[in-house]
N, C-alpha and C positions, 0 to 999 in steps of 0.2 A: 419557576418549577414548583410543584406542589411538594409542603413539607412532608408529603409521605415517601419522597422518591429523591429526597438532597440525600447526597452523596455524607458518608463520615469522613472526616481529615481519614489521612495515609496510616493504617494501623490500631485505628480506632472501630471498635464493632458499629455496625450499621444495621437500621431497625425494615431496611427493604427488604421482602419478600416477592416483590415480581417485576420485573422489569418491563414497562409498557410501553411498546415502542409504535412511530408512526412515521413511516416509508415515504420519501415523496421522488415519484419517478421510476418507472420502469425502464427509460432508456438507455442504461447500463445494465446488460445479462448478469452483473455481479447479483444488484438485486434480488435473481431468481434463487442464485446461491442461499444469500444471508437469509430472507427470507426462510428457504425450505429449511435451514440451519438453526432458524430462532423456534420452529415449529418442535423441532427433535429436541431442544435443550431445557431440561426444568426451568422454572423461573423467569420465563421470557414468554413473551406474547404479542403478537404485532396486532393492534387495535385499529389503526386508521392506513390506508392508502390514498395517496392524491397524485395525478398524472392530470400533465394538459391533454395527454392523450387518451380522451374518457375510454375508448373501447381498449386500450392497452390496458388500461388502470383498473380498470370493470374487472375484465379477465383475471390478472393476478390478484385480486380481493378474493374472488370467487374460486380459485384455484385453491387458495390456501387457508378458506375460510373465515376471513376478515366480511365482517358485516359491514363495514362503515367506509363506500370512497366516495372521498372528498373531491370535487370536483377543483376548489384553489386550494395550491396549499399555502396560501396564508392564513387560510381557515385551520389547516391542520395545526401549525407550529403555534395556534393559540390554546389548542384542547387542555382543560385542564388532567383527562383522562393520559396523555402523551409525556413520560418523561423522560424519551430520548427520540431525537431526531435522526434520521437513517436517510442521505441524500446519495442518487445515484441518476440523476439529471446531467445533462450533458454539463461538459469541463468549464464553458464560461459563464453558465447558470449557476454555480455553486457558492459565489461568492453571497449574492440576492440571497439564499435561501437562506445558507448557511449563517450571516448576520442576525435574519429576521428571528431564525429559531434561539439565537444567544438572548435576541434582545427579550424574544416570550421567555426567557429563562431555562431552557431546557439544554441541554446535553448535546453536541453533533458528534453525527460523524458521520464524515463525510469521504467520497470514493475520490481516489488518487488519479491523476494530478490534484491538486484541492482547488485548482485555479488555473487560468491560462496565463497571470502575467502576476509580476511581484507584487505588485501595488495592490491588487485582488486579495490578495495570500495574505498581504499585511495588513489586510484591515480586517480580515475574518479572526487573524491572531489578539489583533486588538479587541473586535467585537468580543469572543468568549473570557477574557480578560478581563475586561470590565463589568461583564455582568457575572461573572467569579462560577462561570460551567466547565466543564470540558470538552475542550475540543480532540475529537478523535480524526487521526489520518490514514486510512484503508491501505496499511501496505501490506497486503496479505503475503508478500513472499516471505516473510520474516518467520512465518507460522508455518512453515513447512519443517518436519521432524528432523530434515536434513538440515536446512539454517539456524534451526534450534539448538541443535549437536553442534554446529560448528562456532555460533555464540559462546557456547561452555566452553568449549576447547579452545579458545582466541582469549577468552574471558582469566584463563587460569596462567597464560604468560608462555606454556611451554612454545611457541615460537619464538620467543623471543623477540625483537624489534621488529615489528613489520619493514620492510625492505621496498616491498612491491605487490602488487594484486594485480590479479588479470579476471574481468567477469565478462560472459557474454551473455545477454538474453533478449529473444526474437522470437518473432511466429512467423508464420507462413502469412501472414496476413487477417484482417479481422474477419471479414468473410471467408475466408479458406478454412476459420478454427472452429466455421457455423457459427459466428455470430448473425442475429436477426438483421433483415435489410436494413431497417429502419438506424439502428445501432453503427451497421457499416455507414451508413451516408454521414449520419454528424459527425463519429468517431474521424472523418476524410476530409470534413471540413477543415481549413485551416483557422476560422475562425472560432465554431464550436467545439473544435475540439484541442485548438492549442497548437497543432500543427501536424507533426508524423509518426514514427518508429522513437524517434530521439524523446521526445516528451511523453509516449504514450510505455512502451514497455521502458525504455533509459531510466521511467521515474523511478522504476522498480530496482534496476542494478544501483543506481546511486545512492537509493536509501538503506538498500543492506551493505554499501560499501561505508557509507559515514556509519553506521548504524559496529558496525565489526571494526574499524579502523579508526575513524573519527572524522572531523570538520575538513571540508574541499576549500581549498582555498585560491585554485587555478587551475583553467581548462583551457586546453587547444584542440579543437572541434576539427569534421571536416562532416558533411552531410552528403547526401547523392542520391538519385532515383535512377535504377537500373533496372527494376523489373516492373514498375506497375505506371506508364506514361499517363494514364487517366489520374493517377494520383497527384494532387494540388500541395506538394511537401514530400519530403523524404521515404523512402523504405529503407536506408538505411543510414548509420552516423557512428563513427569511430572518436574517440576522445582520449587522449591524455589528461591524466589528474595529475595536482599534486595536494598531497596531505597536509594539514596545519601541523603534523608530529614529523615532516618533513619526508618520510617515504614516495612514492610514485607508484600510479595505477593506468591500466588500459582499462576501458569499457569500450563493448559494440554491444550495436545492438541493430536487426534489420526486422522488417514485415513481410521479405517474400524469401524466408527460407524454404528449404525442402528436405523435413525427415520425420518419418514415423508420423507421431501424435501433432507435428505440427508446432511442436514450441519446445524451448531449450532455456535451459539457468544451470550456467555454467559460472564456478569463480573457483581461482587460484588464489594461496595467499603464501609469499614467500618472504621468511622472517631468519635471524640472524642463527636462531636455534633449530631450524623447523620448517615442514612446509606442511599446506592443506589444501584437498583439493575435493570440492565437494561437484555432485551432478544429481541436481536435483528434480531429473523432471526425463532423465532414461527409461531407459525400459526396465534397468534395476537400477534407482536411485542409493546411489551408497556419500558418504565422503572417508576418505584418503588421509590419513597423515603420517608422516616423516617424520623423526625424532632422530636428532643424530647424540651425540655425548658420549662420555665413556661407559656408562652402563648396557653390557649387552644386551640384559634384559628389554630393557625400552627402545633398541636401536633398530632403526630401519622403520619399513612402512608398516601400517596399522589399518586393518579399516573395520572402525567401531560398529559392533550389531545393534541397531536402531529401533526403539520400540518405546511407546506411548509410553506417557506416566499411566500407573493404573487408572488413576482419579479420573482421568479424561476420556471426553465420551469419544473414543473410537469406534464406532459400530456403525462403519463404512458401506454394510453391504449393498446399499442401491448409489454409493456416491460413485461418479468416475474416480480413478485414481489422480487425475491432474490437478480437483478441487477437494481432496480433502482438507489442505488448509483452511479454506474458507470454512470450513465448520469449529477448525484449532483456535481461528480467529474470534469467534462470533463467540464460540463457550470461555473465549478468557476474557472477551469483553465484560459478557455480562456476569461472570464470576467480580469481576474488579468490581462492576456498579455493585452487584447485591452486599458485596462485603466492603465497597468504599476504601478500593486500596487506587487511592491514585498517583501520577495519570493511568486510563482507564485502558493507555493502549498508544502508540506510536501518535503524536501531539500533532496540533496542526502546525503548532512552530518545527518539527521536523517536516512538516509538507512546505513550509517554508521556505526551510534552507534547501529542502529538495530542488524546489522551483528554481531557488536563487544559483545552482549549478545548472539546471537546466537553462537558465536565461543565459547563462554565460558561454555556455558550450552554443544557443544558435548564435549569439554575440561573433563570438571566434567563427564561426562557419563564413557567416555573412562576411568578413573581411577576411576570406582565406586563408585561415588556422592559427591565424598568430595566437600566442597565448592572453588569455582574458582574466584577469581577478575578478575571484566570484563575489558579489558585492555583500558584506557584511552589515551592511548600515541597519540593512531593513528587522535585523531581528533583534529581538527586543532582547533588553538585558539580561542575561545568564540564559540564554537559548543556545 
């Protein structure tokens, strides 16, 4: 990484003024997101694109005014102009890039799943490790205003002991939500893309479930295709958790739902003091909570009125409502890089331990449901 663009330790001022980022891969629609995202945010500039897919790659340069695509990108992740790497290449491509760009020294981050298999995941943990960057892991549900709010609220105890959690999140399917052909085909491979509903949207409910709760430590899986027979893997997968604080969780999650916009993020969380109940993705996204105790003031249900920090650039009007995150996401990114507070944003060792419940939930499927320890081995010390 060029010493103009190393990061300061956590809390130390840092002498970056722009963050120069270079995208490789169009064939995640996420992309289109961050990209038009990094265009809106001061301080950020996308400088290079590279896609195997030249006339893919062409297109989004020239859409968002990037002069420079790179036809390989291993050309890219060597630019000394590049110092952050932005991967949104298909799920079992990420490992290859994502190493290549630790080893040039720059910055990843990369789109979620981070990998198809643990062994992947743990050696991208290791690569950014060793050459001392950050690795970033694209859970952008985290950054919506509603699991934002319910962070605070989970964060300050009034539940009291988590008890239990219930999440569901699904789409209608990838092409049903207009994703591009090209995107529906890998995203269906079971190869390029890691498998179905349980690895592709699961990643997301499990990492705001460890993320709110804490470490998964046991899964009893069940997976099933009901609606899409062309499909080579699941559209849908129900899973019991259990917690390392000892609690218990449900997660589904399916690809051929049917409602409204097409997608749902739904979670419950029921605690010895308390419940919460957030729906982040209705036609009025609110969350819910229950306070029970003897103060009548505080007793009974709540549901807090949700609004940005000032500081943050909310000024939505050409975003859908469903991808505003992806811009919450992208401006606290690279507020973290310009001011060198790290990590820079949900780590690849949390894409990690994501993976490593997801391995374990198809684990349990494939021997019909018994329960599976999620394998701790792979992550590195104090992950």
């Amino acid at each position: 990484m060029s010493e103009r663009a190393s990061a300061a330790p956590s809390g130390a001022a840092s002498t970056v003024n722009e963050v120069r980022v270079g995208m490789i891969s169009w064939a995640h629609v996420h992309a289109e997101f961050r990209a038009k995202a990094l265009g809106e945010i001061p301080g950020a500039r996308v400088v290079a694109i590279a896609d195997d897919d030249a006339a893919r790659g062409r297109a989004a340069a020239e859409r968002f005014g990037v002069t420079d695509f790179v036809p390989d990108w291993r050309h890219l992740v060597t630019r000394d102009d590049v110092d952050v790497v932005m991967v949104h290449s298909e799920n079992s491509r990420h490992a290859e890039q994502v190493i290549a760009a630790a080893e040039a020294g720059k910055h990843v981050f990369c789109e979620k799943p981070v990998a198809t298999t643990v062994a992947d995941a743990r050696a991208m943990v290791d690569a950014v490790r060793a050459a001392g960057v950050d690795g970033t892991a694209a859970f952008v549900s985290r950054f919506s205003k509603e699991a934002d709010r319910v962070k605070r609220i989970v964060d300050t105890g009034v539940l009291g002991q988590v008890l239990m959690t219930r999440s569901f999140i699904g789409l209608a399917g990838i092409a049903e939500i207009g994703c591009p052909p090209d995107m529906t085909e890998w995203m269906q491979d079971p190869v390029l893309g890691g498998g179905g509903a349980w690895i592709d949207e699961g990643s997301h409910g499990i990492d705001l479930l460890r993320w709110l709760v804490g470490d998964i430590t046991e899964v009893s899986a069940f997976t099933a295709n009901r609606a899409k027979p062309d499909l080579d893997g699941e559209d849908l997968a129900v899973a019991v958790l259990r917690y390392a604080g000892g609690g218990l969780g449900e997660i589904g999650t399916v690809w051929s739902m049917n409602a409204d916009i097409g997608m749902r993020n739904l979670l419950e969380i029921y605690g010895t003091d308390g419940t919460l109940s957030m729906r982040a993705t209705d036609p009025f996204p609110r969350v819910e909570v229950y306070r029970g105790g003897d103060d009548p003031l505080y007793r009974g249900w709540t549901t807090p009125h949700i609004e940005p920090d000032a500081a943050e650039p909310h000024d939505y009007g050409s975003w859908p409502p469903h991808t505003h995150h992806y811009k919450r996401e992208v401006a606290s990114y690279v507020h973290r890089v310009l001011t060198g507070q790290r990590p820079f944003g949900p780590t690849l060792e949390d894409g990690l331990a994501c993976l490593s419940v997801i391995a374990a939930g198809y684990a349990s499927a494939a021997a019909g449901g018994g329960a599976v320890a999620v394998d701790r081995d792979p992550l590195p010390a104090g992950a």
